[in-house]
C-alpha positions as CSV (number, residue, x, y, z in Angstrom):
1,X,-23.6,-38.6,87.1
2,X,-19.5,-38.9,87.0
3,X,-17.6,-38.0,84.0
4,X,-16.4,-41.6,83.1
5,X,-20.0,-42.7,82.5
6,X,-20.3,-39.5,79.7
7,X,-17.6,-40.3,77.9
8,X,-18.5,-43.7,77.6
9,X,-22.0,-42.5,76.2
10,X,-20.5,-40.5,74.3
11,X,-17.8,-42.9,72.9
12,X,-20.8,-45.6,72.0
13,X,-22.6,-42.8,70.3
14,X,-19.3,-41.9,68.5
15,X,-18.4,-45.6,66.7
16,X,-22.7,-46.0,66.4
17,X,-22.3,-43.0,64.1
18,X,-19.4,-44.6,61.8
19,X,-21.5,-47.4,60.9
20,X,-24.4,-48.3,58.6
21,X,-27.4,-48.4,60.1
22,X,-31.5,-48.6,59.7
23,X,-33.1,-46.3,62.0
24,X,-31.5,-43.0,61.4
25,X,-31.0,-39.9,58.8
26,X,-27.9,-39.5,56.4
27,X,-26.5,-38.4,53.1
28,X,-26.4,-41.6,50.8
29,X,-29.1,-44.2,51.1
30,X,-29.2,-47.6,49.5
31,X,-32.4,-49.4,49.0
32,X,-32.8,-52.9,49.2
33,X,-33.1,-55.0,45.8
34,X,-36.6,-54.9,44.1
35,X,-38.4,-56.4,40.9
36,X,-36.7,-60.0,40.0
37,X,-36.5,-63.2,37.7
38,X,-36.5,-66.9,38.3
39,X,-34.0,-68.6,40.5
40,X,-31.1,-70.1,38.8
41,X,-28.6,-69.1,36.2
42,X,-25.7,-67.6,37.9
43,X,-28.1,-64.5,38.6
44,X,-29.0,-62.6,42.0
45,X,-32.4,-64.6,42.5
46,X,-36.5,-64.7,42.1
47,X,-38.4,-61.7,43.6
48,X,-39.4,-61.9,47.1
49,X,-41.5,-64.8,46.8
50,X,-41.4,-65.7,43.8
51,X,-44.0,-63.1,43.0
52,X,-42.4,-60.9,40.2
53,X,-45.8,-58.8,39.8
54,X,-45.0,-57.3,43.6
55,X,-44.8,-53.4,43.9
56,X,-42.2,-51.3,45.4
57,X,-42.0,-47.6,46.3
58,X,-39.3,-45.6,48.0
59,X,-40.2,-43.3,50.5
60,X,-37.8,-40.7,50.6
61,X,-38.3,-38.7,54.2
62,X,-36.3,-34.7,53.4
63,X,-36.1,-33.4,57.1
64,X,-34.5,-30.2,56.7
65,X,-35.9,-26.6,55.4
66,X,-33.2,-26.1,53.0
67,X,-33.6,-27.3,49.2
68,X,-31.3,-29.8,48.1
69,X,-31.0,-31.8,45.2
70,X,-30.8,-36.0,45.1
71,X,-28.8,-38.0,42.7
72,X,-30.6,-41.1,42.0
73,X,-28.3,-43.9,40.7
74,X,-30.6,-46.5,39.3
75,X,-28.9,-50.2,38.9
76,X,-30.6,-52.8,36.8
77,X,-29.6,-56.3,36.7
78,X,-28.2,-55.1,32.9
79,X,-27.4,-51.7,32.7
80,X,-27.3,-48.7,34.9
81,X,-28.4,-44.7,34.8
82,X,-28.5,-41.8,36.7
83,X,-31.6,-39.6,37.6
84,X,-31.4,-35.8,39.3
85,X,-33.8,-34.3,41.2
86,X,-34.6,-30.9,43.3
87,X,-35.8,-32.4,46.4
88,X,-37.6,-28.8,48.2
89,X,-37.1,-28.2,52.1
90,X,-39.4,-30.8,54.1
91,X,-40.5,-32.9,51.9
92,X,-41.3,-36.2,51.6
93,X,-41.4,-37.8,47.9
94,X,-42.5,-41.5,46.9
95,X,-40.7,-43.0,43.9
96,X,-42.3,-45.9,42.4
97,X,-38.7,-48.4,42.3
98,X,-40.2,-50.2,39.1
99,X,-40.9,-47.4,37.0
100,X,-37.3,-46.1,37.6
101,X,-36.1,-49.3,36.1
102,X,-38.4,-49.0,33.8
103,X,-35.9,-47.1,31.2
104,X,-33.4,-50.0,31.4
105,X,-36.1,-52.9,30.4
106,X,-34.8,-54.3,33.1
107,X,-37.4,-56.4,36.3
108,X,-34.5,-56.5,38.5
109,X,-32.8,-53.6,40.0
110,X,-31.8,-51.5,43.3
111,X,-31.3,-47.4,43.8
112,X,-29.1,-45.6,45.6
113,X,-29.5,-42.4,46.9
114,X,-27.2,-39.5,47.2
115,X,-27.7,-36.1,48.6
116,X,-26.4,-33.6,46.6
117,X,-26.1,-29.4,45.9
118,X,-27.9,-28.0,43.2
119,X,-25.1,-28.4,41.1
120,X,-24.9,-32.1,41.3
121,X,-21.7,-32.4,43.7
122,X,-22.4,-34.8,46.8
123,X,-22.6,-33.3,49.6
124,X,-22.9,-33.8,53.5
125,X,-26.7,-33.6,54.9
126,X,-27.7,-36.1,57.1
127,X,-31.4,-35.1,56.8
128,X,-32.6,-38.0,54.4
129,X,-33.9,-41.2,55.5
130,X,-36.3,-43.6,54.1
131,X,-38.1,-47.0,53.5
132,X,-38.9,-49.5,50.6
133,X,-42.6,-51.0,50.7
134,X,-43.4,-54.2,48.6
135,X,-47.1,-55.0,47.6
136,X,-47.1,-58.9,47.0
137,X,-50.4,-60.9,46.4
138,X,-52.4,-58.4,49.1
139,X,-49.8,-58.4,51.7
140,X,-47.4,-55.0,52.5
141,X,-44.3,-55.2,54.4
142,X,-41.9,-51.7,54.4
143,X,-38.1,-52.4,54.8
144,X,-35.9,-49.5,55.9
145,X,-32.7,-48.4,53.7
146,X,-29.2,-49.1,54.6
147,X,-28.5,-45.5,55.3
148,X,-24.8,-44.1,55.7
149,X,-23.7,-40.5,57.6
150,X,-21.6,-38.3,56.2
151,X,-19.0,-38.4,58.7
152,X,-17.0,-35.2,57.7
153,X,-18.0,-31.9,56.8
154,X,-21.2,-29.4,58.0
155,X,-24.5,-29.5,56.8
156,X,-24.2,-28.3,53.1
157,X,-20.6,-28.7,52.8
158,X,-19.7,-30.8,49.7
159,X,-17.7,-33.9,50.2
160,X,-14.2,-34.3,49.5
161,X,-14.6,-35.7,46.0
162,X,-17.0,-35.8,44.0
163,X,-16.4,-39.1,41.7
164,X,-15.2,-41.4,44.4
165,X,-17.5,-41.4,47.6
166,X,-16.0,-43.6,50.2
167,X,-17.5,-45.5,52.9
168,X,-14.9,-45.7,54.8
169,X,-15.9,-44.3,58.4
170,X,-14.0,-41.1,57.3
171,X,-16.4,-39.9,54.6
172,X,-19.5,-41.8,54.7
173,X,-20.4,-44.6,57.5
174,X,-18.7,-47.9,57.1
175,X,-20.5,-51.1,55.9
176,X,-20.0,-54.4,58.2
177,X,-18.3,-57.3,56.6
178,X,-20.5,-59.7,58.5
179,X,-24.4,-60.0,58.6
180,X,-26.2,-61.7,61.4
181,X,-29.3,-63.3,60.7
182,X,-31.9,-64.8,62.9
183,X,-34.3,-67.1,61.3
184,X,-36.8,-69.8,61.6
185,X,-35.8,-73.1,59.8
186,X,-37.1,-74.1,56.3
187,X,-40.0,-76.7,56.9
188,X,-41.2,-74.7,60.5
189,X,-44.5,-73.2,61.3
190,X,-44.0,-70.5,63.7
191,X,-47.6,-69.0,63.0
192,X,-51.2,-70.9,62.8
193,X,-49.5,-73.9,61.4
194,X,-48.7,-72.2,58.5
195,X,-44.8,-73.4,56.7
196,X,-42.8,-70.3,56.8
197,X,-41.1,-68.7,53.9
198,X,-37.9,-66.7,54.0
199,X,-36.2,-64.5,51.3
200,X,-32.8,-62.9,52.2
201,X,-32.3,-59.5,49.7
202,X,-28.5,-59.1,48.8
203,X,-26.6,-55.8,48.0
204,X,-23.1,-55.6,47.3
205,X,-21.7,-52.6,47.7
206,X,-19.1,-52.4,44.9
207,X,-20.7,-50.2,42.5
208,X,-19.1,-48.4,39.9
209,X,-21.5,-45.7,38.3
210,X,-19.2,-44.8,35.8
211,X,-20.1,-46.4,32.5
212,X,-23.3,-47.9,31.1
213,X,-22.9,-51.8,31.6
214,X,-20.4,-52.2,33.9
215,X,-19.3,-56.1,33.8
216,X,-21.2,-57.8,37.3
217,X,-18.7,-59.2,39.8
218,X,-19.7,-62.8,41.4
219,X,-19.0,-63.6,45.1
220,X,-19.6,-66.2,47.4
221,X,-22.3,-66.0,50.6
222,X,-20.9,-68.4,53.0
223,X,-23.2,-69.2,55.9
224,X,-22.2,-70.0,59.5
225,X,-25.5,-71.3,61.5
226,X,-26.3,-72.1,65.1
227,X,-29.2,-74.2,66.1
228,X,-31.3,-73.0,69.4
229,X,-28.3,-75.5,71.5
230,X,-25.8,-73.5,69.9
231,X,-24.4,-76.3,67.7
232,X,-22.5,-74.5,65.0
233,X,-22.9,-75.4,61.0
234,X,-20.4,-74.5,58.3
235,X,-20.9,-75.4,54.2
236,X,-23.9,-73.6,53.7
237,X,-23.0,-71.5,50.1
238,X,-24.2,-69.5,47.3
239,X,-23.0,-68.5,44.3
240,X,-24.2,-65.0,43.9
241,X,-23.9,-62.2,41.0
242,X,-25.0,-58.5,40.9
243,X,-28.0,-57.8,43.2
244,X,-31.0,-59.5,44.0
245,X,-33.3,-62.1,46.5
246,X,-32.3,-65.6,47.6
247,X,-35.1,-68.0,49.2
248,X,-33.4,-69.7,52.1
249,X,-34.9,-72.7,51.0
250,X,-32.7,-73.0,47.5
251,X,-29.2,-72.2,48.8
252,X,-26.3,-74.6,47.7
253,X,-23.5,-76.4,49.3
254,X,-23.4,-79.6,51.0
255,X,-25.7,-79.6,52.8
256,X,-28.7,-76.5,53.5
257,X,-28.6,-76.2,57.3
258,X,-31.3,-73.6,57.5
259,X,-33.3,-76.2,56.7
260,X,-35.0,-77.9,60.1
261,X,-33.9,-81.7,59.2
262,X,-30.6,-80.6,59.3
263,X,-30.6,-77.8,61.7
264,X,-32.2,-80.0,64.2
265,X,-34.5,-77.4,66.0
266,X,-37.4,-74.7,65.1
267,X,-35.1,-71.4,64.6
268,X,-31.8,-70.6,64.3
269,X,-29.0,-67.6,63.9
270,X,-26.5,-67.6,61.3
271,X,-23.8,-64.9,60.6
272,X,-23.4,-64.0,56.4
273,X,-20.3,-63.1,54.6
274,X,-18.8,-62.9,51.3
275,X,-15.6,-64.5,49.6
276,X,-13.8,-64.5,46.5
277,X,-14.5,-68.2,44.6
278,X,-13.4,-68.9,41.2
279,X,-16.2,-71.7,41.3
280,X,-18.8,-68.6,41.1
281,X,-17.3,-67.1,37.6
282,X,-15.1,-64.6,36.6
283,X,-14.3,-61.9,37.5
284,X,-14.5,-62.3,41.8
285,X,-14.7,-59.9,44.5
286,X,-15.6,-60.4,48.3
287,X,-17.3,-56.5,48.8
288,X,-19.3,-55.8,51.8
289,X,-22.9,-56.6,51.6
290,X,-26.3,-55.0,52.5
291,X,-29.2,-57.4,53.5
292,X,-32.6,-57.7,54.2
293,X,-34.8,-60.4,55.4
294,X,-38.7,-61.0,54.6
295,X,-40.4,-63.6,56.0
296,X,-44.2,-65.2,54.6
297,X,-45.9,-66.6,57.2
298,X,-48.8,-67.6,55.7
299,X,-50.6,-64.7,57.6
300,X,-48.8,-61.9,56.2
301,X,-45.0,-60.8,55.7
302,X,-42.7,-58.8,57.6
303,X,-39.4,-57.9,57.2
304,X,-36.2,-56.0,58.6
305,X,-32.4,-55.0,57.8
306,X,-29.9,-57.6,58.7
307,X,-27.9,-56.2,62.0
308,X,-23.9,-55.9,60.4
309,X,-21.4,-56.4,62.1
310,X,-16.9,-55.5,61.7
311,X,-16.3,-53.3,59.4
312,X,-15.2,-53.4,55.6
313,X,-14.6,-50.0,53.7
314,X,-16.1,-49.9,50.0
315,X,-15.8,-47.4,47.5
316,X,-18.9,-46.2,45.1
317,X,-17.5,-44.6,41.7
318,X,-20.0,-41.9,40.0
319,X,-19.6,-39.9,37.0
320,X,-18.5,-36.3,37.5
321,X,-21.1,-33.7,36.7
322,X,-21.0,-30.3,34.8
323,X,-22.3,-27.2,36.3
324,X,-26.0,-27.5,35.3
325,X,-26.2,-24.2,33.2
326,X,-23.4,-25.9,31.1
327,X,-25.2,-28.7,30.0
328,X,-27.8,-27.4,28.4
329,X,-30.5,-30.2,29.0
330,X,-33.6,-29.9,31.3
331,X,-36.8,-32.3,32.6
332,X,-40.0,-31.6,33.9
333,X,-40.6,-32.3,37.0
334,X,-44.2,-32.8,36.4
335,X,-43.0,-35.9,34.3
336,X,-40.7,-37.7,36.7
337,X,-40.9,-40.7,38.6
338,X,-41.6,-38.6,41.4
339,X,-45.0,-37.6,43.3
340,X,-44.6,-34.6,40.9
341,X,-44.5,-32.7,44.0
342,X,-42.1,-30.0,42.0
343,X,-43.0,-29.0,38.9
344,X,-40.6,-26.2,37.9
345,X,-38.3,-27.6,35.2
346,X,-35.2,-28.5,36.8
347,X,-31.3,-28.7,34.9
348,X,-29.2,-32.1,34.6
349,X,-26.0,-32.4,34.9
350,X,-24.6,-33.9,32.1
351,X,-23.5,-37.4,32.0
């Protein structure tokens, strides 16, 4: 093989490894958005399927000998909190997503995942990777994490700061500013007839972990959609605040063109992406999103991670920690959230 064709490879492999992805290990992990509450009101949306008795656990997959630690930042859709755990040497831990929002009397949330050293200070280790799995009336589907590299650094090595951890292709992979979606219209039936149902899970990443109730941002989806003749459809909106699951079928705007009587054909692709739009509230931001699709069928559900696409750096803010000796304050293990896997009591960093 010539040279040219290596570097190429190697290239490709190069700007893969600077961007989110689904199918690989890294150092911060975001889950997709779990529990929910009825459509409507300004808020995120219902729980996939309007089912908000469905169950979801993490699946956190530790692929390395060395233990580390995990900082688990829990987001509700009112309030946030942060959770620490000693994560041993290959390992892998379930985390029931409910019970860790559980402490916020909250049925709406998402977690984020950060690897970190025993003292609490991020650090890079692209050994973690993971999947969510929802339980609704009888049917499983598992949906992979957004994960993000650490870019810089060995394995170990703490990041650069430890309060501001940016995903920015420098530190951490970069988010897309553009999702791309294929779909199969509202009002088809792609499988024994049956009328499909699609819920599209939302994450924006502009967290700020620093206080208790940090004041939720709105944004705006906007929707480009193709039919299967490549006929392109703009106006397709949402108004959208904090986290949460939209049902294809309820989106705003003129007109809803991932429905089929105005879509004009079976399936379709459409490309997500978020603005700034006083019409949504106060205060606005346009961050990069997250997504995830799950489709009901009628004869089960599946689901994946929306393929991103460009790039648009975000920053996550997170409290600083004290060494752990210094705070004073310890769990059991036995007692977490956890499989209970550890049961040594570990410290906490202070808040």
């Amino acid at each position: 093989m010539s040279l040219l064709p290596l570097l190429l490879c190697s290239a490709l492999m190069t700007l893969d490894d600077d961007r989110v992805g689904s199918t690989r290990q890294g150092s911060l992990l975001v889950c997709p958005p779990v529990g929910g509450r009825e459509s409507g009101g300004g808020g995120g949306g219902s729980a996939p399927f309007g089912d908000v008795g469905c169950e979801a656990e993490l699946v956190l997959v530790h692929d390395h000998p060395n233990d580390i630690a995990i900082r688990l930042l829990v987001r509700g859709s009112i309030g946030q909190y942060e959770r620490f755990e000693v994560l041993p040497g290959d390992t892998i831990r379930t985390f029931d997503l409910m019970g860790l929002l559980a402490p916020l009397n909250v049925a709406e949330g998402h977690v984020v995942v950060v690897a970190c050293n025993l003292q609490g200070v991020p650090i890079a280790h692209n050994q973690l990777s993971g999947s969510v799995r929802f339980r609704c009336m009888g049917d499983t589907a598992e949906l992979p994490v957004a994960v993000f590299r650490a870019i810089s650094g060995t394995t170990g090595q703490a990041l650069p700061s430890a309060e501001h951890l940016s995903l920015d292709g420098v530190e951490y992979a970069l988010p897309g500013n553009r999702q791309v979606l294929d779909f199969y219209a509202v009002g088809s039936s792609p499988v024994l007839g049956q009328p499909v149902q699609t819920q599209l899970g939302v994450v924006p990443l502009d967290f700020d972990f620093t206080g208790r109730n940090p004041k939720r941002t709105s944004t705006q989806l906007r929707f480009e959609i193709w039919n299967e003749n490549e006929v392109k459809f703009s106006g397709t909106t949402h108004c959208f605040e904090g986290m949460g699951w939209v049902d294809l079928a309820d989106l705003n705007g003129p007109t809803n063109h991932f429905r089929r009587q105005f879509l004009g054909t079976e399936s379709g692709k459409a490309r997500l992406d978020t603005r700034a739009n006083t019409s949504c509230g106060a205060p606005t931001s346009a961050p990069p999103v997250v997504a995830w699709v799950l489709n009901d069928f009628g004869a089960g559900i599946s689901g994946r991670m929306l393929r991103s696409t460009g790039r648009q750096s975000s920053i996550i803010h997170i409290a600083p920690v004290s060494e752990p000796e210094e705070s004073g304050n310890t769990v059991d293990s036995a007692f977490s959230t956890g499989d209970g896997s550890v049961k040594t009591r570990v410290p906490v960093p202070s808040p």
